[in-house]
C-alpha positions as CSV (number, residue, x, y, z in Angstrom):
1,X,170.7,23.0,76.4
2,X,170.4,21.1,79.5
3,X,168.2,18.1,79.6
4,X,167.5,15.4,82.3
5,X,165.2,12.1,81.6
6,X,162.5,10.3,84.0
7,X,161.3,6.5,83.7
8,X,158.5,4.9,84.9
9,X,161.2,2.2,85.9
10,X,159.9,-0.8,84.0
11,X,162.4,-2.4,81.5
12,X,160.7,-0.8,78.4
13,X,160.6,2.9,80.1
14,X,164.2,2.6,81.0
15,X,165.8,1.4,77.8
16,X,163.9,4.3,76.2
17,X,165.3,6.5,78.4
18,X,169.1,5.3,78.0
19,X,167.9,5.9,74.2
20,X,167.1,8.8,74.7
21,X,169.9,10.3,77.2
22,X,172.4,8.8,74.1
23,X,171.0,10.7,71.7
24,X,170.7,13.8,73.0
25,X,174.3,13.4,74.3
26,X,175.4,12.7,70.5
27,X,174.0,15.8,70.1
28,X,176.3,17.5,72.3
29,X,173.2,18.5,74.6
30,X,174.6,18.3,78.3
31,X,172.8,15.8,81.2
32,X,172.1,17.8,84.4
33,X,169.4,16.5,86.4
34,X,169.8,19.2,88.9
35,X,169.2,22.0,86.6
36,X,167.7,20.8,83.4
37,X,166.0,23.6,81.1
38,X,163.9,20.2,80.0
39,X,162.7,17.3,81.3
40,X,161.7,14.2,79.2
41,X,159.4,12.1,80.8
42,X,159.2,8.4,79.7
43,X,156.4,6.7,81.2
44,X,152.8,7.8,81.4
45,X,150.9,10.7,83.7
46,X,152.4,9.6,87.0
47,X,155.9,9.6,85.6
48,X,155.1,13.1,84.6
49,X,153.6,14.3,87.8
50,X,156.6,12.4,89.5
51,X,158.6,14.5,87.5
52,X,156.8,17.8,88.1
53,X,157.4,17.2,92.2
54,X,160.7,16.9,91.8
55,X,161.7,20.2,89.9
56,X,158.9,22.3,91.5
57,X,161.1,24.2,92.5
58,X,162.4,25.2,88.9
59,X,159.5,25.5,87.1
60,X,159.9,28.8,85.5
61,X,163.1,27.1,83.8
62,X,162.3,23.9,83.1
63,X,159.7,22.9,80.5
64,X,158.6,19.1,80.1
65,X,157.7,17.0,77.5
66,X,156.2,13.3,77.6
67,X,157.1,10.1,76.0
68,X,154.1,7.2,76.7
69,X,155.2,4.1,77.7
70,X,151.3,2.5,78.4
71,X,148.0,3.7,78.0
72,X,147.3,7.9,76.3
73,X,148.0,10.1,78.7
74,X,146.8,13.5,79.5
75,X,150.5,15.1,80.1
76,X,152.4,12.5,77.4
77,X,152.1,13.1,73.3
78,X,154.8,11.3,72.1
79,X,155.0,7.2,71.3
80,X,158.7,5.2,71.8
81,X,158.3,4.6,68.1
82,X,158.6,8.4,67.6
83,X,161.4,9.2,70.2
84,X,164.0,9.7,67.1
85,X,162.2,11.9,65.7
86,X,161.6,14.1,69.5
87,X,165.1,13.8,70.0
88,X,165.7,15.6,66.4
89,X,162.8,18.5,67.4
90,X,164.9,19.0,70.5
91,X,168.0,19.1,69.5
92,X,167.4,21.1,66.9
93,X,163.9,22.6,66.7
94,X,163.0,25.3,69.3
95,X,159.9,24.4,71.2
96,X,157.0,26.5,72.0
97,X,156.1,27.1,75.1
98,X,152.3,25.5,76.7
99,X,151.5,26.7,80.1
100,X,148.8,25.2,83.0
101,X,147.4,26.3,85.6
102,X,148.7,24.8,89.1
103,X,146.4,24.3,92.3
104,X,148.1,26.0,95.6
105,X,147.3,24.2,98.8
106,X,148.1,26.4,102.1
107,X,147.6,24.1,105.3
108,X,147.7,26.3,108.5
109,X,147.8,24.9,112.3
110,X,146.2,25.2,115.3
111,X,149.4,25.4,117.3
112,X,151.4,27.9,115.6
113,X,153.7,26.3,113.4
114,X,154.7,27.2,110.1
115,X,152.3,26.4,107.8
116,X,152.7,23.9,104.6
117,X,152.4,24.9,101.4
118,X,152.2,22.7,98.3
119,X,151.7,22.8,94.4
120,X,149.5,20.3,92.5
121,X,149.5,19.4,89.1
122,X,145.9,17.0,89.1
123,X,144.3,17.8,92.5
124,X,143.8,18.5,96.3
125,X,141.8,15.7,98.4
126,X,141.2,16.3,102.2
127,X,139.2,13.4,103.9
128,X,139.1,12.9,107.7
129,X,141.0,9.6,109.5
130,X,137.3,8.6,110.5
131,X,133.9,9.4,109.9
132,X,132.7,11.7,108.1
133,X,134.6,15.1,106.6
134,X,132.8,17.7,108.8
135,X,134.4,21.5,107.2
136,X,133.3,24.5,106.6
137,X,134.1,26.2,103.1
138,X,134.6,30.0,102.5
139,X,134.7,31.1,99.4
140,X,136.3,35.0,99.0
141,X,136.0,35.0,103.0
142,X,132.4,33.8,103.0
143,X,131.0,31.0,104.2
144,X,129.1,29.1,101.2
145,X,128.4,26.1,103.0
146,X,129.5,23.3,105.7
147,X,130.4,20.0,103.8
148,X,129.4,16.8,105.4
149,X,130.3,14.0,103.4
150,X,133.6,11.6,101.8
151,X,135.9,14.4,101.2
152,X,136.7,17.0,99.4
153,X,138.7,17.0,96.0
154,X,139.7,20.2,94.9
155,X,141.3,19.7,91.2
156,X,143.0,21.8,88.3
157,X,141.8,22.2,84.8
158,X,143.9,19.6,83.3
159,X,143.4,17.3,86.2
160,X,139.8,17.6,86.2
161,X,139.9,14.4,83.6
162,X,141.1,12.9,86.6
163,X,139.9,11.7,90.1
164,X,137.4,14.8,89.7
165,X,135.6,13.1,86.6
166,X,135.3,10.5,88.4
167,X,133.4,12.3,91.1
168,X,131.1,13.9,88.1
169,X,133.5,16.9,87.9
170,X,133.1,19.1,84.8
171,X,136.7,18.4,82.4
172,X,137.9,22.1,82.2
173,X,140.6,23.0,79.3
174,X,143.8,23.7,80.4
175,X,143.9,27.3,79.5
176,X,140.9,27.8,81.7
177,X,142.9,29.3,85.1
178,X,140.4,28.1,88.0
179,X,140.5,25.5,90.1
180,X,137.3,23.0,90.8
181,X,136.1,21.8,94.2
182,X,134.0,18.6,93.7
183,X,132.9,16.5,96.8
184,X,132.8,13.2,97.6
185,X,129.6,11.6,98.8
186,X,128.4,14.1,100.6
187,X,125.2,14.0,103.0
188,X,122.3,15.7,101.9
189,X,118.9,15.1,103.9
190,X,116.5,17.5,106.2
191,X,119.3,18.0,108.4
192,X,122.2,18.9,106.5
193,X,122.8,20.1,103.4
194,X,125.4,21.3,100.6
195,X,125.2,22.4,97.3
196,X,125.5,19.2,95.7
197,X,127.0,20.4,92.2
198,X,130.8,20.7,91.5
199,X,132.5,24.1,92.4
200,X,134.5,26.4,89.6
201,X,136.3,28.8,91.0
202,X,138.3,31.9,89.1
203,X,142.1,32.4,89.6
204,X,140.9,35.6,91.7
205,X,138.8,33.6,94.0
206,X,140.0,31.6,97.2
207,X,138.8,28.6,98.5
208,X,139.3,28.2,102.7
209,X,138.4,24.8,104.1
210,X,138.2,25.2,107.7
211,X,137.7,21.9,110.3
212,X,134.4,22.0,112.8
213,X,135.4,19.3,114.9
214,X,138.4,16.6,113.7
215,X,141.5,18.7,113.0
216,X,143.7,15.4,111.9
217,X,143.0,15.1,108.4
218,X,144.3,12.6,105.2
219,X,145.8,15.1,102.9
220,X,146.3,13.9,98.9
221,X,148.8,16.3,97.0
222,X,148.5,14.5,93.2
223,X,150.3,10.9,94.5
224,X,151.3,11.7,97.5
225,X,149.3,11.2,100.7
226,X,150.4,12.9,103.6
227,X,148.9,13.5,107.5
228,X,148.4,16.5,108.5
229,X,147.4,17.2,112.5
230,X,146.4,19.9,114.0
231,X,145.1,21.4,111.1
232,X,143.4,25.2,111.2
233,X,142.6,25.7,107.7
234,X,143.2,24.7,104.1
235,X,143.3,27.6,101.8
236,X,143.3,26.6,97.9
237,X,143.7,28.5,94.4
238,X,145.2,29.2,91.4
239,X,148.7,29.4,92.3
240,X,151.0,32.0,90.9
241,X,153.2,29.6,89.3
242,X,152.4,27.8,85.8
243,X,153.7,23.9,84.8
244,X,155.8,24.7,81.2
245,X,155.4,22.2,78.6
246,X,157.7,22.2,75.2
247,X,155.4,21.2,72.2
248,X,156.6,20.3,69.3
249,X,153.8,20.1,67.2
250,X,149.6,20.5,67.9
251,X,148.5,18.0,71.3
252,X,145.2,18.8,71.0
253,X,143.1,19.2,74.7
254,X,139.5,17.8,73.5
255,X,141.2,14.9,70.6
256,X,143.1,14.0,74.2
257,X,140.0,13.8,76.2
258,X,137.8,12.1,72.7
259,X,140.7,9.5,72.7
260,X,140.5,8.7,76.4
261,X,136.6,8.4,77.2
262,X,134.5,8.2,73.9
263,X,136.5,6.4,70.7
264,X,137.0,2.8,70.5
């Protein structure tokens, strides 16, 4: 088996990762961080989705698996004071196999050029560079509504614990394949007005956000923020693509989300 390790970078995510990259070397497991069949991430969600960005392109042969480093993750179930014992379950357990649903973001231009397409693990955001967001969104090739507001945030089931709960997003389980388009402040008054109430949208449907006056828009895929100008559209869904994770034992979705936002 081929494995490759990620660190947060601080000095207790980095020894655990030369721990880590020893042992599974004593095992006679080979390093390859270009084609690793799994990926141990040591650090906390945005080492994961750090990792997940950068074997995208490998996803239907790499699996990952999470070592936390700071505060419960969604995407991390092990402890450093359990990373011998993950280091025996890989090197000598096989692992099952725990997919989730990605978000596919298609951004199409104005002038022709060849449009963008990206995978998210968490979410989608489009705001504009000023002002307000001013877009129409289609849903199946209908118009539902024009959203004057924030933004948009258009999230997956697992990252719906994420910027979307904190837009009062519904948390989705992971198994769920949909993607949720929640908005950001949006305006709502005799004038103009949108539904008001997150969006869930089935693997079969497609979302199209489609500009009415700005076309230069602030684009958020998971961490990174890019600029896009010139934009024509934004299509989003359920990509075809799934994010493998290797579990070694139960990670329970709703003890994840209890842990996070209710116990003590």
């Amino acid at each position: 088996m081929r494995f490759a390790v990620t660190s947060k970078g601080d000095s207790t995510s980095n020894t655990l990762m030369q721990k880590v990259r020893t042992y599974l070397s004593d095992f006679e497991l080979i390093y390859d961080e270009d084609k690793p069949d799994i990926v141990i991430s040591i650090g906390g969600d945005g080492t994961l989705l750090y990792a997940f960005h950068r074997y995208k392109n490998r996803l239907s042969q790499t699996a990952f698996v999470g070592v936390h480093t700071g505060h419960l993750g969604f995407y991390a179930d092990w402890v450093p004071a359990e990373v011998e014992k993950l280091v025996i379950a890989i090197a000598k357990t096989p692992y099952k196999i725990v997919e989730y649903p990605l978000l596919e973001v298609i951004i199409r231009y104005i002038n022709g050029s060849k449009e963008a397409r990206y995978l998210a693990l968490n979410e989608c955001t489009v705001k504009a560079l000023e002002g307000s967001l001013v877009m129409d969104l289609e849903i199946k090739g209908q118009l539902f509504e024009t959203f004057r507001g924030d933004g948009l945030c258009i999230s997956t089931p697992s990252g719906s614990t994420a910027y979307n709960k904190a837009l009062g997003g519904a948390i989705l389980h992971p198994s769920i394949e949909a993607i949720q388009v929640a908005e950001m402040a949006s305006i709502n008054n005799r004038v103009f007005r949108t539904i008001g109430s997150p969006l869930i949208l089935p693997n079969h449907h497609t979302s199209m956000l489609k500009p009415v006056n700005d076309v230069d828009f602030q684009i958020t895929i998971d961490h990174l923020t890019l600029l896009h100008k010139d934009v024509k559209s934004i299509q989003c869904r359920v990509a075809t693509e799934k994010i493998r994770f290797a579990r070694y034992r139960p990670f329970p979705f709703w003890k994840r989300v209890r842990d996070s936002f209710v116990s003590d």
